[in-house]
TORRONU-584912 format. One line per 10 residues: number of its first residue (from 1); for each residue x, y, z of C-alpha. Coordinates in steps of 0.1 Angstrom, whole numbers, plus 5000, padded with zeros to 4 digits. Layout:
BEGIN
NUM> X Y Z | ...
//
This chain:
BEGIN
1> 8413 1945 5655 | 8394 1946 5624 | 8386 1914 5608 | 8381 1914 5570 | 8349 1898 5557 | 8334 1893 5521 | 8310 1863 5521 | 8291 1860 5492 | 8256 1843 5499 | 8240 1848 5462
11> 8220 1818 5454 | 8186 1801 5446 | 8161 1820 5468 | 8125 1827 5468 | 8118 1862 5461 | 8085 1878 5464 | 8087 1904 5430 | 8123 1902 5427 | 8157 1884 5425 | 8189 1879 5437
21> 8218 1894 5426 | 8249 1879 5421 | 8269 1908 5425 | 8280 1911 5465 | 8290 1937 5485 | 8321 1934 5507 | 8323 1943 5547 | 8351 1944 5573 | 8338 1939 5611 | 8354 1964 5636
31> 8346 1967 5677 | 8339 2001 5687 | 8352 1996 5723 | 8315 2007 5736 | 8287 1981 5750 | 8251 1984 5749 | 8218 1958 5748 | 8205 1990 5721 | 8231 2003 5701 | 8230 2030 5673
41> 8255 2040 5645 | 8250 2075 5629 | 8275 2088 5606 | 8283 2129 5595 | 8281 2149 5564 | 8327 2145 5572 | 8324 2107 5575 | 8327 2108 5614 | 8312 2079 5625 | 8294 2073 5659
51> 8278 2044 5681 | 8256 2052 5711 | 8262 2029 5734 | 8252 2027 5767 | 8283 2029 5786 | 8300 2058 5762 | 8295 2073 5729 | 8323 2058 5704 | 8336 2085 5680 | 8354 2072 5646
61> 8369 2103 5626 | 8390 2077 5601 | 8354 2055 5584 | 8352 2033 5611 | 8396 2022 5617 | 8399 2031 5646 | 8379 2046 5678 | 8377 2066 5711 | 8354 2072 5735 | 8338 2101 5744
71> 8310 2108 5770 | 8279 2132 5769 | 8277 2153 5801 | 8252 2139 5815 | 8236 2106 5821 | 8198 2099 5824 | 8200 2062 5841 | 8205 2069 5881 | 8229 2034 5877 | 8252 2054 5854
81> 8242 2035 5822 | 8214 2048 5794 | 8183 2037 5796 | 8168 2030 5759 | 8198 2052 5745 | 8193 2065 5710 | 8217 2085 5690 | 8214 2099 5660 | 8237 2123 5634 | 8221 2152 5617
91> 8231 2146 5580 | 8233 2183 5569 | 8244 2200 5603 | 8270 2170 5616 | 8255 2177 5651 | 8255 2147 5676 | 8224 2140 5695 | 8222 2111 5718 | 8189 2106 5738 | 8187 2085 5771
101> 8150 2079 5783 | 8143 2083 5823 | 8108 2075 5819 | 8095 2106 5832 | 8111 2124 5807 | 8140 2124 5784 | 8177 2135 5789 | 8189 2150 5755 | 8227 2156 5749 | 8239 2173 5719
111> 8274 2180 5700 | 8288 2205 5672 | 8323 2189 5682 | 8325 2158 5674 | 8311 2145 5709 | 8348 2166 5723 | 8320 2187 5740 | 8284 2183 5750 | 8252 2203 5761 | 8223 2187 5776
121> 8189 2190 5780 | 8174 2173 5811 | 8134 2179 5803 | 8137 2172 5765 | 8106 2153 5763 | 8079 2180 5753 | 8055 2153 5752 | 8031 2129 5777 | 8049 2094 5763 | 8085 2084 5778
131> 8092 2049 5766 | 8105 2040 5740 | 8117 2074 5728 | 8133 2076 5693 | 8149 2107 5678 | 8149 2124 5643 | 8162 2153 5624 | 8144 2166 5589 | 8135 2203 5574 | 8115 2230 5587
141> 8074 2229 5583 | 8047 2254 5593 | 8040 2259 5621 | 8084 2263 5627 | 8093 2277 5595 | 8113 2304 5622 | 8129 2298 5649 | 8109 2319 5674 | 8137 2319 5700 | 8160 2338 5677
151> 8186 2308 5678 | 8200 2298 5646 | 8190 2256 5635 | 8183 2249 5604 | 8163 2219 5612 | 8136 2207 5636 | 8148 2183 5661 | 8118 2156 5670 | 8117 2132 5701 | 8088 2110 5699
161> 8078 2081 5725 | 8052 2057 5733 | 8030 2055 5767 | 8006 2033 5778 | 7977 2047 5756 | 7995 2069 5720 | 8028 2078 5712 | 8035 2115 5713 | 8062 2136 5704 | 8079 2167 5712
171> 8094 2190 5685 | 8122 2214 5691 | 8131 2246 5665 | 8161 2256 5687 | 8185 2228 5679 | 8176 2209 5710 | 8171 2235 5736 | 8132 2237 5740 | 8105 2211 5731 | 8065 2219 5721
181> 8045 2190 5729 | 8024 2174 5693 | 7993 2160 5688 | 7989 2123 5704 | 7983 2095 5679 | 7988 2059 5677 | 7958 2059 5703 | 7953 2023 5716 | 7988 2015 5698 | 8014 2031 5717
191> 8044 2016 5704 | 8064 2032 5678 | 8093 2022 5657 | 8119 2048 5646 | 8109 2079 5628 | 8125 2095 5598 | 8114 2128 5578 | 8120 2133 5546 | 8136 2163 5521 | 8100 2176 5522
201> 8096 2178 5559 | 8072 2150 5559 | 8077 2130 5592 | 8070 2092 5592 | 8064 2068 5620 | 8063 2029 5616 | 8047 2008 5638 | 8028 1971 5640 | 8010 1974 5674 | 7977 1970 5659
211> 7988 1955 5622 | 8019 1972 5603 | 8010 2010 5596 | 8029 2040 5587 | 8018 2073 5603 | 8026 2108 5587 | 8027 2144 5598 | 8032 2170 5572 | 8029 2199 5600 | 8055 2190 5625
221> 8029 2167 5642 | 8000 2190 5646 | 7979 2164 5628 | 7985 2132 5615 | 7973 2107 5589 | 7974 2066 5598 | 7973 2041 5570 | 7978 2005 5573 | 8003 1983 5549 | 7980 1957 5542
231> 8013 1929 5548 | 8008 1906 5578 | 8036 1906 5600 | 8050 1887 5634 | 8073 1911 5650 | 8069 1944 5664 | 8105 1964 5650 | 8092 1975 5615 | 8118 2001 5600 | 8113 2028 5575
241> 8137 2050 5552 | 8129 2073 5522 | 8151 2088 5493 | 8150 2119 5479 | 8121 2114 5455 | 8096 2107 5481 | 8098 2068 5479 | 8094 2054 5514 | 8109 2020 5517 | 8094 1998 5549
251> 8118 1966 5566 | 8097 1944 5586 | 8093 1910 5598 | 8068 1886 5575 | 8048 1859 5585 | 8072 1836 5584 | 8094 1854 5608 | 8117 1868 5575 | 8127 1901 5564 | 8109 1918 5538
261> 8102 1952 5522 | 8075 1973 5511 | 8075 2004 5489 | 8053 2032 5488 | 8054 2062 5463 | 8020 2084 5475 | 8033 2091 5510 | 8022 2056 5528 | 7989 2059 5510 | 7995 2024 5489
271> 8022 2000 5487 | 8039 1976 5467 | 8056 1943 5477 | 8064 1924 5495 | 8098 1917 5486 | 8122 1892 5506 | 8149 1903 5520 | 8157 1869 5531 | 8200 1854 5528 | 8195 1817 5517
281> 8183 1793 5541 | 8171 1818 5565 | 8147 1802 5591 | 8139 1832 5613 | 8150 1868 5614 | 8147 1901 5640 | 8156 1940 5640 | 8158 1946 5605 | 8165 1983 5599 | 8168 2006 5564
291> 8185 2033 5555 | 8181 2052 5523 | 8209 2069 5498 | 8200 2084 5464 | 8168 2074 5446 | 8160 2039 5445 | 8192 2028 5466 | 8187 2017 5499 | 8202 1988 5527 | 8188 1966 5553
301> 8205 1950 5581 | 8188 1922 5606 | 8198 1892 5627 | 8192 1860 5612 | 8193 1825 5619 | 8198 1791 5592 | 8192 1771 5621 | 8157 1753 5633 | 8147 1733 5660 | 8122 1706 5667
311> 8088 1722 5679 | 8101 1759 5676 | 8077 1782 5662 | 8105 1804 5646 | 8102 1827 5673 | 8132 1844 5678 | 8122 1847 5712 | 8114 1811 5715 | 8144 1797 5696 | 8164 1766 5712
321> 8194 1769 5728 | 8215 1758 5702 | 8198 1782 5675 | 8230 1810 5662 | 8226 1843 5651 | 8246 1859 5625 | 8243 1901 5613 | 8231 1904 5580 | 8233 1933 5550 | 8210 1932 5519
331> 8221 1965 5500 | 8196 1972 5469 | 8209 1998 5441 | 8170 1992 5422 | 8147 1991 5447 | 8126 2015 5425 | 8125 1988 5401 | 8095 1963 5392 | 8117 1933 5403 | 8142 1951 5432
341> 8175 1934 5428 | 8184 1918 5465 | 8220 1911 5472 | 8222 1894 5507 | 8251 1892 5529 | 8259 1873 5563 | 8286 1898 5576 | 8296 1881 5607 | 8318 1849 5602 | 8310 1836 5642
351> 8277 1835 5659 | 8265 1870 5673 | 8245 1851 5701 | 8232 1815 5707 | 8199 1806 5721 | 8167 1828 5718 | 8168 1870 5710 | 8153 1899 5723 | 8125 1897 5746 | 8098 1884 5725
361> 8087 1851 5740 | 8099 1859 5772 | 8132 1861 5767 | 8155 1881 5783 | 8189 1888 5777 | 8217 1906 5764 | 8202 1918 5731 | 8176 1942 5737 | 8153 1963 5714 | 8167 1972 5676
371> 8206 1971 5656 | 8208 2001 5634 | 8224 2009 5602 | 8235 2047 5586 | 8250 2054 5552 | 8284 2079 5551 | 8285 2111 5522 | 8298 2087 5501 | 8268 2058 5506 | 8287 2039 5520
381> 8269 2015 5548 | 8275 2015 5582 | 8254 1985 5605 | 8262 1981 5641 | 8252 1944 5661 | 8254 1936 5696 | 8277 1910 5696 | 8265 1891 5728 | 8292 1857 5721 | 8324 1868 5718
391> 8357 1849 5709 | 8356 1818 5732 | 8317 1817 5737 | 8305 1785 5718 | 8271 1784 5736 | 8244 1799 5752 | 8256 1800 5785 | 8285 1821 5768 | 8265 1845 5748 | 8266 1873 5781
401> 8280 1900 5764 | 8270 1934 5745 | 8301 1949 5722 | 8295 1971 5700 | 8304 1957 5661 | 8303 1978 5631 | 8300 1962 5598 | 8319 1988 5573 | 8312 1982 5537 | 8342 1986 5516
411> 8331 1970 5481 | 8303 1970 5460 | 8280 1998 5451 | 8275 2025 5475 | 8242 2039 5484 | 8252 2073 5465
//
């Protein structure tokens, strides 16, 4: 059942070269009947809406009201489950590709239907790095400006990965069906956050394994170009969108264990910022991701906590047992302004997981790597959460599960 929330957190807040808006956007909360520690939203150029989770692939084709289940043909995890699943929608084609890691290669499924049927690639690596993997979709570049296998796709499919020494990725021209290994890079920091690629062709990389970067490939990874960010940050999950002008907008975790944003016009080459991203009263933060609409409108989702703790270093991975995690959405219609405009949002009304997150700290449990968040034709933002504590939890020792939620906006200004 769908439960109806618009909470309105404007308010005094320190922000870095901006300030908050008063003007909120709404949400409803809705469970997509799948479960996963590392879920994924992507949404078609129709509106269909999906979520990767681990144990299915749940298939909205109403915005996000209701849900089925459908199932790619084949799994990659021997246990029946995927192993550092990743789905993601091709914007322009509507084609479905969901990605489960084995790590000795990747399993690659892919759908024109609407997930009703499925073909897989079991060796859809193309590359020497297997953990991690991330998937993304953008225009053709030289060296695959033609499909040399004859097949029609308009775009170049890229799975990329990290291994113990560089990330690497493998590039496809046939829609999915063959990969061509890339260049290494990342070299001495192999861990990669998820890639985008922009109306140019221009693939970009984020990562903070030695200090937050951005890497670029303009040739479909036959050479790339590192540059650092110059922010500090604390947590390895940096995020990156861009619009259609070029502008590339970066999500990370500060210093101080808060979201923020930086903004690049010249490719990664310089940025601006930071800029909080912060809901007020936010003690410590994880997984923010960005998703980008027309020029200068963008959204970030993240978990977040109001809550401290004596002697806790703000560590999500660290954080007390009594410490509650909410989902968060700050949607920005300026952010190619001077002073961006944040307008945050807490979209969950009951705590999404008690106790400490992820597995920074040493923490393990049932909320794994990333959340995500997509925008529909219409800009309108989609952010799924694990929700590990679930009605009837009011603890940590209750906070065992992994549903999929999806936040659908349904007020406010759209990202289009």
């Amino acid at each position: 059942m769908a439960v109806a929330v618009a909470v309105s957190l404007a308010g005094a807040m320190g922000v870095p070269s901006g300030r908050v808006s008063a003007a909120s956007a709404s949400f409803t909360l809705v469970d997509a009947g799948v479960n996963g520690s590392e879920l994924n939203i992507g949404v078609g150029p129709d509106g269909a809406v999906y979520v990767g989770g681990w144990d299915a692939v749940a298939r909205s084709l109403d915005g996000g009201a209701s849900w089925d289940r459908v199932q790619p043909g084949k799994l990659a995890s021997a246990v029946g489950f995927g192993a550092d699943r990743v789905l993601v929608v091709d914007h322009q084609t509507g084609v479905v590709f969901e990605e489960d890691t084995t790590l000795g290669c990747t399993v690659l499924s892919y759908s024109k239907t609407h997930g009703s049927n499925w073909k897989t690639n079991p060796a859809a690596c193309g590359a020497g790095a297997t953990d991690h993997a991330k998937v993304a979709v953008g225009p053709r570049v030289a060296p695959y400006k033609k499909n040399p296998s004859g097949a029609l796709y308009p775009n170049l499919v890229y799975v990329c990965a990290n291994g113990l020494t560089h990330d690497d990725c493998g590039v496809s021209a046939d829609g999915g069906l063959t990969f061509q290994p890339t260049t290494p890079h990342g070299i001495g920091c192999a861990f990669q956050g998820t890639p985008v690629v922009s109306s140019a062709g221009v693939l970009y990389e984020p990562t903070s394994a030695c200090g937050l970067q951005v890497r670029s490939t303009a040739n479909a990874g036959t050479t790339w170009t590192e540059t650092g960010v110059g922010f500090p940050t604390s947590s390895e999950t940096p995020d990156i969108a861009v619009t259609p002008d070029g502008t590339l907008y970066l999500a990370y975790i500060d210093s101080g264990w808060r979201p923020a944003l930086a903004r690049s016009t010249d490719g990664g080459a310089s940025w601006t910022g930071p800029y909080s991203l912060a809901a007020p009263g936010i003690t410590s933060s994880l997984f923010p991701v960005v998703v980008a609409g027309a020029d200068g409108r963008i959204a970030v989702a993240y978990y977040g906590t109001t809550d401290g703790g004596a002697g806790w270093d703000l560590n999500p991975g660290n954080a007390p047992d009594n410490v509650r995690w909410n989902g968060y959405i700050t949607v920005i219609d300026d952010a190619a302004g001077a002073s961006p405009t944040v307008a945050p949002q807490q979209v969950t009304t009951d705590p999404l997981q008690y106790g400490c997150l992820s597995k920074l700290g040493g923490c393990l449990n049932n909320i794994a790597d990333y959340a995500d968040i997509d925008a529909g034709p219409d800009g309108r933002v989609y952010a799924v959460f694990v929700d590990g504590c679930l009605p009837g939890c009011t603890g940590k020792a209750g906070s065992t599960s992994d549903r999929a939620i999806v936040a659908v906006q349904t007020g406010g200004t759209f990202l289009r």
